[in-house]
C-alpha positions as CSV (number, residue, x, y, z in Angstrom):
1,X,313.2,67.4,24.9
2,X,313.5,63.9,23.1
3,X,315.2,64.3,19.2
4,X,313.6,61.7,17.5
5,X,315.9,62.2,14.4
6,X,319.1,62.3,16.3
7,X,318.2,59.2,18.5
8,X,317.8,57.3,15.0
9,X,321.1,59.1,13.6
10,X,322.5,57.8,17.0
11,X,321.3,54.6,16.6
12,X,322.3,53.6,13.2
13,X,325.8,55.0,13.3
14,X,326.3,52.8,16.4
15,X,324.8,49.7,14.6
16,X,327.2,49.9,12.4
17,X,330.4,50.3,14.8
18,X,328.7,47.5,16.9
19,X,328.4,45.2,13.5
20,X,332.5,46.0,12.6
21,X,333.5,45.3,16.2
22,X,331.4,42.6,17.0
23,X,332.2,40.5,13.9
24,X,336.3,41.1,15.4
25,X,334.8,39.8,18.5
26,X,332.9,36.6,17.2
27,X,336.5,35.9,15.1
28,X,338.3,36.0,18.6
29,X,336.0,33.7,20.3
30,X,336.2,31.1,17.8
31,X,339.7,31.2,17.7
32,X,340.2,30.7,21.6
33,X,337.6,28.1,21.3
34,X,339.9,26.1,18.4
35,X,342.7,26.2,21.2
36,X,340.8,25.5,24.3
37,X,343.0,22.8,25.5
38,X,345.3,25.4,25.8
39,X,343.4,28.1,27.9
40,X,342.4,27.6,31.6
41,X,339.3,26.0,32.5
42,X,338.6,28.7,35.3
43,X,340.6,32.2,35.3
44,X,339.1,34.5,38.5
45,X,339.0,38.1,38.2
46,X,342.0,39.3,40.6
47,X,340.4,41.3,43.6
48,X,342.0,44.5,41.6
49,X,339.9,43.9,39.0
50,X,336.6,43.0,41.2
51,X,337.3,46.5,42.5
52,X,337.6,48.1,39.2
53,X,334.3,46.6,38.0
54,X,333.0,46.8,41.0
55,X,333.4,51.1,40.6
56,X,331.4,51.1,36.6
57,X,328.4,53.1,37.2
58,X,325.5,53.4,35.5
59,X,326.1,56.5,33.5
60,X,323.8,59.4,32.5
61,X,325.0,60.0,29.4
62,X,325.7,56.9,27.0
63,X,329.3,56.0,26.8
64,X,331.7,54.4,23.6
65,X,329.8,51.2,22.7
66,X,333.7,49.8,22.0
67,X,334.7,50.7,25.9
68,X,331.9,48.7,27.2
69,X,332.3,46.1,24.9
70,X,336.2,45.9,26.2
71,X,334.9,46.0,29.5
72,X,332.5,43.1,29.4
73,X,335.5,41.1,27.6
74,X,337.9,42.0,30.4
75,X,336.4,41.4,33.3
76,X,333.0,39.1,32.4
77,X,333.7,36.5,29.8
78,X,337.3,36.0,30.1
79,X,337.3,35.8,33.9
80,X,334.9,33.0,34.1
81,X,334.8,29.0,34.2
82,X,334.6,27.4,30.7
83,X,331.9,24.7,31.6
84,X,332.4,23.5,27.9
85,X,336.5,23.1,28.5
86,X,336.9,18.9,27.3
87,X,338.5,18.3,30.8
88,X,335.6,20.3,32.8
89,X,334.3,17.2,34.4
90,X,332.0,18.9,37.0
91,X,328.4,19.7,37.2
92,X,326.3,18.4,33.9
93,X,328.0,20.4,31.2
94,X,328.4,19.0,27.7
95,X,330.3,21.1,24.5
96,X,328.6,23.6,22.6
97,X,327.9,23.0,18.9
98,X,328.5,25.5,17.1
99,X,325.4,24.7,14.6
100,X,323.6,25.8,18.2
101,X,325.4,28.5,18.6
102,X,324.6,29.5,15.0
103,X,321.2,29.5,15.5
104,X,321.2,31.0,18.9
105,X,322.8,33.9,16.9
106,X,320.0,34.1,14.6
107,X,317.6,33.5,16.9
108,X,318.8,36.8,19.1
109,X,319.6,39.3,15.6
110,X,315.6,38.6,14.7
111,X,314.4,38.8,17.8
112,X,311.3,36.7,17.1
113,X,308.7,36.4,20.2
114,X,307.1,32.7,21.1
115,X,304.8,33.5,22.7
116,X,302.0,33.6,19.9
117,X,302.0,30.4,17.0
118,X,300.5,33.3,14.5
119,X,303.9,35.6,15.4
120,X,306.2,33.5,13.7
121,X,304.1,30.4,12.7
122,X,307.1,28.1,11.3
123,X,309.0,28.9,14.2
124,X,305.6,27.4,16.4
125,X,305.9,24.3,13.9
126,X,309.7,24.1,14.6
127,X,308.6,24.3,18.4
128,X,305.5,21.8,17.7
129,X,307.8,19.3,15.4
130,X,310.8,18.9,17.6
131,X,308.2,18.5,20.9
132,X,306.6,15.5,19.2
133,X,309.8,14.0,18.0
134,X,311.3,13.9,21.9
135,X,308.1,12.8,23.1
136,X,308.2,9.9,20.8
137,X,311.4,8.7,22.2
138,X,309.6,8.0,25.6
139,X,306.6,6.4,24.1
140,X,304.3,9.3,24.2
141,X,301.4,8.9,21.4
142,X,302.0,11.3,18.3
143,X,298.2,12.2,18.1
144,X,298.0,13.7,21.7
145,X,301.5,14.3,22.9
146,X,302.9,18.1,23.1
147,X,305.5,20.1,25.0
148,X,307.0,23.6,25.4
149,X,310.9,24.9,25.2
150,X,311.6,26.4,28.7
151,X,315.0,28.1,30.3
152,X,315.8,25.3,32.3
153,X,314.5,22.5,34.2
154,X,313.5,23.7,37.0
155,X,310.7,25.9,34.9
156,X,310.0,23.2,33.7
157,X,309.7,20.6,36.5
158,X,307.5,23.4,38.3
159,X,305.3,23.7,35.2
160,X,305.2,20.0,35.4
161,X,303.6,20.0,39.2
162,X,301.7,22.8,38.0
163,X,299.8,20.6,35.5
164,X,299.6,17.8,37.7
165,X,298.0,19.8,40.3
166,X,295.4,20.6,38.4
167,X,294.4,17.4,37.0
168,X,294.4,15.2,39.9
169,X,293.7,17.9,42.5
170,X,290.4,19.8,43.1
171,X,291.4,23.7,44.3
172,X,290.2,23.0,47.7
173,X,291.4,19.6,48.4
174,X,295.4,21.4,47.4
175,X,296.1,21.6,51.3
176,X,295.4,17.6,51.6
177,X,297.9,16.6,48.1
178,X,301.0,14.4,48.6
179,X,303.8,14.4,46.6
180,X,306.4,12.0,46.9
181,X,310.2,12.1,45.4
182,X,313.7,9.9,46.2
183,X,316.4,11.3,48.7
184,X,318.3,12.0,44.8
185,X,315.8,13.7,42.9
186,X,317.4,17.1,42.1
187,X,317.1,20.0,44.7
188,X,314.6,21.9,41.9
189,X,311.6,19.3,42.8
190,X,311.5,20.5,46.3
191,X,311.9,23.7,45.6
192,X,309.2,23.7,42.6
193,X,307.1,22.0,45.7
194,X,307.9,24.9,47.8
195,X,307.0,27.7,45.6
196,X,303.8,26.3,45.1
197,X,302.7,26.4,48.4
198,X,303.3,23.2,49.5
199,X,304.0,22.2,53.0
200,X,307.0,20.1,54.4
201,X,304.5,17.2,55.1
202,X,303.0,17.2,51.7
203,X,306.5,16.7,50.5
204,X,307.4,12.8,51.1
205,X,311.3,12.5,50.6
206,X,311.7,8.6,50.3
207,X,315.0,7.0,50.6
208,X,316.8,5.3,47.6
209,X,318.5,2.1,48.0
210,X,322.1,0.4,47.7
211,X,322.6,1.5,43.8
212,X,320.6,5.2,44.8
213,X,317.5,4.4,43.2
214,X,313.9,5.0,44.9
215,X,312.9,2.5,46.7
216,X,309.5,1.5,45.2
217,X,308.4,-0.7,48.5
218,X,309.2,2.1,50.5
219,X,307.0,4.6,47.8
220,X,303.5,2.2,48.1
221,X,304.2,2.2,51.6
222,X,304.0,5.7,51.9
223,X,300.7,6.1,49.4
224,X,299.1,3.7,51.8
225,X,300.0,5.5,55.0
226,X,298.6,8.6,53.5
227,X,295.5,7.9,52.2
228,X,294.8,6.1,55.5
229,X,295.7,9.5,57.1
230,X,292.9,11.2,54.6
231,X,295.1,12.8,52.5
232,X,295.0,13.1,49.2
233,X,298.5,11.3,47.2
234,X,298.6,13.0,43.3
235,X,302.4,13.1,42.4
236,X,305.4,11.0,42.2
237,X,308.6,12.2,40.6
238,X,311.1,9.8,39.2
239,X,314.7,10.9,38.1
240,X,315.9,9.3,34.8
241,X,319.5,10.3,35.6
242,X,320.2,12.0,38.5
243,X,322.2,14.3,39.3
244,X,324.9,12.4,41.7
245,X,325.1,9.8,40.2
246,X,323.4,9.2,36.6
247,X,321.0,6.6,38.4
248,X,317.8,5.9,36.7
249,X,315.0,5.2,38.9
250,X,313.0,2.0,38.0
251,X,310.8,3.9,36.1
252,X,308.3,0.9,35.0
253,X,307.3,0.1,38.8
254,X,307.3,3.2,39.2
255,X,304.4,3.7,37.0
256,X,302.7,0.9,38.0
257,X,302.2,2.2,41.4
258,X,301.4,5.9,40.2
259,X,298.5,3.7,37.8
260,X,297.3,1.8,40.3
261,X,297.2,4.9,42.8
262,X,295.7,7.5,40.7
263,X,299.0,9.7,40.9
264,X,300.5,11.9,38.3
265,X,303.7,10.2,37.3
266,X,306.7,12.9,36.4
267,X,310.1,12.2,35.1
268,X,313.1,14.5,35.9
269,X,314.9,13.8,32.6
270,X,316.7,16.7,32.6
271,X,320.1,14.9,32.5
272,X,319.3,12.2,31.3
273,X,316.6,12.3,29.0
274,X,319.1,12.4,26.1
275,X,320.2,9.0,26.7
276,X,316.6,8.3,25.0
277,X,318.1,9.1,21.4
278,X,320.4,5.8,22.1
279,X,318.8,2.6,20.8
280,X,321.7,0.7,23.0
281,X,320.6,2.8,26.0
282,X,317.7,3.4,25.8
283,X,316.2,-0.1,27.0
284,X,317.7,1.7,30.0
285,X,314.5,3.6,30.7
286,X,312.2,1.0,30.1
287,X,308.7,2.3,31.4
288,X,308.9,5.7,30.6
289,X,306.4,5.7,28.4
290,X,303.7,5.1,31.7
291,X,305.2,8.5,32.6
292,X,302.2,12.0,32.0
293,X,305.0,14.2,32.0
294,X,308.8,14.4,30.9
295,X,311.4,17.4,31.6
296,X,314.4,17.0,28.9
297,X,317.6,19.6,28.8
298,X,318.9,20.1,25.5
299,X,321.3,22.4,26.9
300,X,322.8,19.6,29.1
301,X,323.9,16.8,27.0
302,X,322.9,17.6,23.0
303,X,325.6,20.2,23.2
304,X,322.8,23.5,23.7
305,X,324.0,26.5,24.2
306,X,322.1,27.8,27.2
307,X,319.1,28.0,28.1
308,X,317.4,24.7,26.1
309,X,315.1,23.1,28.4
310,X,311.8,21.1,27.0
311,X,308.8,19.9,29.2
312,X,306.8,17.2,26.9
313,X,303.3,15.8,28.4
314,X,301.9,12.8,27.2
315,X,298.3,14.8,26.3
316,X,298.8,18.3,25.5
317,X,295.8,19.6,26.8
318,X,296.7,19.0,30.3
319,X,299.3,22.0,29.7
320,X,295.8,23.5,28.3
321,X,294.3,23.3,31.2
322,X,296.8,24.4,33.6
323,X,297.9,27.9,31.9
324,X,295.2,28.9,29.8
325,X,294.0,32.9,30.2
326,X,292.1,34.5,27.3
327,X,292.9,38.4,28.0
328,X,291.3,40.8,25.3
329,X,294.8,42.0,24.5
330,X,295.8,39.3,23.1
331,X,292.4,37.9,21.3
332,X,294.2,39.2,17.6
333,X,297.2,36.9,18.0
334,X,295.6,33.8,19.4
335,X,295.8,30.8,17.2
336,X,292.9,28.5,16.4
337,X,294.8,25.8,14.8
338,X,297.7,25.7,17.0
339,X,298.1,25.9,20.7
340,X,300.0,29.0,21.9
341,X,303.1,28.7,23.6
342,X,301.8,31.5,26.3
343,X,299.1,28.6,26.9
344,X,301.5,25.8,27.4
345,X,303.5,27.2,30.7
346,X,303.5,30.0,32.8
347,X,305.2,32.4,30.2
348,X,304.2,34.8,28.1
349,X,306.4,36.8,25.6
350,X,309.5,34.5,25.5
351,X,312.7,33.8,22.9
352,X,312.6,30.9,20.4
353,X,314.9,28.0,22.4
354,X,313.7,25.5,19.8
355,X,315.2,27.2,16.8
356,X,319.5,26.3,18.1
357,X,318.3,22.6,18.9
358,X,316.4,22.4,15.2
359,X,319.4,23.7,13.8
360,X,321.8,21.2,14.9
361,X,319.4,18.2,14.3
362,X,319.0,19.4,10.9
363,X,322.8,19.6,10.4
364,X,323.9,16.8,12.2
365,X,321.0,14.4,11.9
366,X,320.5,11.9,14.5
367,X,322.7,9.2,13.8
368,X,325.8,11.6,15.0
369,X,323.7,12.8,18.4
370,X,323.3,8.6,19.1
371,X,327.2,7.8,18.8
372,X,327.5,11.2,20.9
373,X,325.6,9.9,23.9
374,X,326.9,6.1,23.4
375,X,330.5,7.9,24.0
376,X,329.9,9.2,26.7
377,X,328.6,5.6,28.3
378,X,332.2,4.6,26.7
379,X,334.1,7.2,28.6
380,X,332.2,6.9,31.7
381,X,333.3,3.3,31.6
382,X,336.9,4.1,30.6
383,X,337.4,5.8,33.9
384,X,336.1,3.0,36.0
385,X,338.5,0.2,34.6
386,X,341.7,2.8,35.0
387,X,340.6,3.3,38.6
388,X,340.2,-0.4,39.0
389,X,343.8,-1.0,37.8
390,X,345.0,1.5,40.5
391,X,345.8,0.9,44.2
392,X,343.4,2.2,47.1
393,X,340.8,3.8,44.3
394,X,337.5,2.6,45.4
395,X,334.5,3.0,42.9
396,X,330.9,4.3,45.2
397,X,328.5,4.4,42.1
398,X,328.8,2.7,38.5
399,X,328.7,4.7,35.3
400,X,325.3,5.4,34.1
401,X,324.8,8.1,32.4
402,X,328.0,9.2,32.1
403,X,328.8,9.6,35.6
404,X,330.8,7.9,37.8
405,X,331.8,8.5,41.5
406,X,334.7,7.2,43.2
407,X,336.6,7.8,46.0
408,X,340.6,7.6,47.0
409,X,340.6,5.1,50.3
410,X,344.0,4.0,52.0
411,X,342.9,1.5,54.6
412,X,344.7,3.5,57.8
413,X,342.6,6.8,57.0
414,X,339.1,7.4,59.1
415,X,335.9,7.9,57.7
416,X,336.4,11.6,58.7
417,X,339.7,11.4,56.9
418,X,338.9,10.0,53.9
419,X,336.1,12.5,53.6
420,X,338.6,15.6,53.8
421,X,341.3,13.9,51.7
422,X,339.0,13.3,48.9
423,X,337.8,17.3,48.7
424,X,341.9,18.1,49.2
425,X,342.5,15.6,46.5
426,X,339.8,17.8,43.9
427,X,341.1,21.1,45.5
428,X,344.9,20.1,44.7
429,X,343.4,19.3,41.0
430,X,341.5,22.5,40.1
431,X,344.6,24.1,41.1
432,X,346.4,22.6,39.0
433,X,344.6,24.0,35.8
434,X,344.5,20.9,34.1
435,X,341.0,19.6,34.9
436,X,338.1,20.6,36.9
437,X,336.5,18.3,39.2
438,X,334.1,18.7,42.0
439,X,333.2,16.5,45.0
440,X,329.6,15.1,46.3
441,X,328.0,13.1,49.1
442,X,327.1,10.0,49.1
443,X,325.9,7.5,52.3
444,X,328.1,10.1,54.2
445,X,331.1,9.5,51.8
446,X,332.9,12.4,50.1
447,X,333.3,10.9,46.7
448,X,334.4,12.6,43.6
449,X,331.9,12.9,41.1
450,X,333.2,12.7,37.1
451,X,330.5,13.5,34.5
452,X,331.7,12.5,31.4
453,X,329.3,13.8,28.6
454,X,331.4,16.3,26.7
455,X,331.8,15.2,23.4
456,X,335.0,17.0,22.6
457,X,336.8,14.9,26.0
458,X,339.3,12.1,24.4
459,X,340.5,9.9,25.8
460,X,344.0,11.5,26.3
461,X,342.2,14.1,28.5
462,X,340.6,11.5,30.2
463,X,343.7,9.2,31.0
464,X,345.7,12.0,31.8
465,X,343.2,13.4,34.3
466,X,343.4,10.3,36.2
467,X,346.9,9.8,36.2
468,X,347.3,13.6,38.1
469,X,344.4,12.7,40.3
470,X,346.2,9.7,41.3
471,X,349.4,11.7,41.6
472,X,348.1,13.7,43.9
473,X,346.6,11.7,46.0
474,X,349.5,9.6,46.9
475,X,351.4,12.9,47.5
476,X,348.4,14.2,49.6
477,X,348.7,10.5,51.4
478,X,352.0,11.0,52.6
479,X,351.6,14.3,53.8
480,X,349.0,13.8,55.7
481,X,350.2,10.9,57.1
482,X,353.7,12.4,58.2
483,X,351.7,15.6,60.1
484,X,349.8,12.2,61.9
């Protein structure tokens, strides 16, 4: 039979172990951070150690909360890659601040819900305030514009077509909508696209041009070929820094077309939405303003600790429309003043994400986060005029955003050859420990892909990387051509 009083006793006594262990725990972890430049970007669990984690159970009776605590150390967040590390140059990771990870901390202890504005109503304004202060950075009016914090973007980018659905499409003519997206927009689009029911020929994948943008001729050709067809266009995604390359789409023509067509007009910003807070950059992004809808990670460049994703909508009440359900369970807790965040998107109890991003732009103001993004514009640029200098480095897409792509190309190597020494030359590097790079694709080249947006990356890290990367390929070079 269930002890109430000895659950509590329980309870408390192991609040208060947890509380003495955990505050150890927090000490260690900011020390390690102090000296990341000294730890390794990526250490794997051994197979040993797989095994041994592998054979945890899921016990009956509760075990010492210290043991598992040790455990999770061991095995979980020690044997993992540090995506904030200042010479991780992979992916679309930026450095953590730790005003974010203060209030992530605080955000978890109290445990508030967001799903209701009457729950926790400065936590809704904090929600409501920070919404309308993104959306004013792409031109969105103050008076109508509104948003919602979400895990990621791909939430958010399906919450988007969500909304967009149901404004331009009647429920029966759904089978007959057309969406239409580059050959770059992120993998999440299609996906979104897919989840919702779409078929592959409502999905128009068109291709980008010479500098990876969409092509816009090739996007009005499309509309027209469609409607001729008898369907029914509504959508069309542009990418304001994508995720190859940084490339912007031209956004402005973009929403000409999507005006002039009756379509929804979404922006993928997820990357590079932040480059909005720039007044250099953000000229950039001219025409975003024509945009309905905006997906902007936090978590990816404004140094977020994960998951800090924000979908902003030029009229609020589209998101209104879209998710609305009154159940009788929740008719107490419904606001009348504010719009509930379980009628903005598709969840319903969900953490505060806005409260870390509040509590870094309150402690850091913006000035700090517009040198931060301008920075990484500098690095991004820093690495193209080393390469340049070099011999047989061959740049395949400018900075912008912060990433750059190049590629190592002797003149005697194949196009098959080039392709394989490029992922050995990245291989050779994450070995190494000193950086982390990955490789892409791009017009059938294997380039490697830099993303230069952490905040903490100086320029020694950055020099130095290129220096090894250069290295090794000339090592690489003449072993392959010796086994020729």
């Amino acid at each position: 039979m269930f002890d109430r009083l000895k659950f509590d006793k329980k309870n408390e006594e192991e609040k208060k172990r947890q509380l003495i262990s955990l505050q150890k725990r927090l000490a260690e972890a900011l020390k390690a951070h102090e000296q990341i430049r000294e730890v390794p970007i990526f250490t794997a669990p051994s197979e040993q150690e797989i095994k041994e984690f592998e054979a945890i159970t899921i016990p009956e009776e509760g075990r010492n909360a210290v043991e598992v605590e040790e455990e999770l150390v061991k095995y979980v967040f020690t044997k993992q890659a540090l995506l904030q590390h200042p010479r991780f140059f992979s992916f679309v990771a930026s450095a953590v601040s730790p005003y974010s990870l203060a209030g992530a901390m605080l955000t978890d202890i109290y445990n508030s819900n967001a799903g209701s504005f009457s729950l926790s109503p400065c936590a809704g304004l904090i929600e409501e305030k920070l919404c309308t202060w993104m959306a004013s950075y792409a031109g969105y009016p103050e008076e109508n514009s509104g948003g919602i914090f979400m895990s990621g973007g791909s939430l958010s980018t399906l919450s988007a077509i969500i909304a967009a659905r149901t404004n331009k499409l009647d429920e029966f003519d759904i089978p007959k909508g057309v969406a239409y997206l580059s050959d770059q927009a992120h993998s999440s689009v299609r996906k979104a696209l897919r989840m919702l029911g779409f078929r592959k020929d409502q999905i128009v994948i068109l291709r980008s041009d010479d500098d990876f943008k969409m092509d816009v001729e090739d996007l009005e050709r499309a509309i027209q070929k469609d409607l001729k067809e008898g369907r029914i266009p509504f959508l069309v995604i542009g990418t304001l820094g994508t995720t190859n390359t940084g490339t912007i789409d031209p956004l402005s023509e973009i929403g000409d077309i999507a005006k002039k067509y009756n379509l929804w007009f979404h922006v993928d910003g997820a990357y590079g939405g932040s480059s909005l807070i720039s007044p250099i950059y953000r000229n950039l992004s001219k025409g975003i303003e024509k945009s309905d809808s905006l997906t902007w990670d936090s978590h990816k460049w404004l140094m977020q600790t994960y998951s800090c994703s924000t979908l902003l909508v030029k009229d609020k009440q589209t998101l209104v429309d879209a998710f609305v359900e009154h159940p009788e369970y929740l008719e107490d807790v419904s606001s009348t003043d504010h719009i509930d965040g379980w009628d903005k998107g598709p969840e319903m109890s969900r953490p505060q994400r806005a409260i870390k991003l509040w509590f870094t732009v309150q402690a850091t103001g913006t000035h700090l986060l517009e040198e931060m993004i301008e920075y990484s514009f500098y690095n991004a640029k820093m690495v193209q005029r080393e390469l340049e200098r070099r011999e047989n480095w061959e740049i395949i897409s400018k900075p912008s955003c912060g990433t750059i792509n190049f590629r190592y190309a002797p003149k005697d190597f194949s196009p098959e050859q080039l392709n394989e020494l490029n992922l050995d030359i990245t291989k050779k590097l994450n070995e190494n420990g000193y950086a982390y790079i990955v490789t892409t694709t791009l017009k059938e080249m294997k380039t490697i892909r830099m993303c230069m947006i952490n905040a903490n990356s100086t320029a020694e890290d950055i020099l130095n990387t290129i220096e090894l990367l250069d290295q090794i390929a000339k090592e690489l070079t003449e072993e392959k051509r010796k086994m020729s």
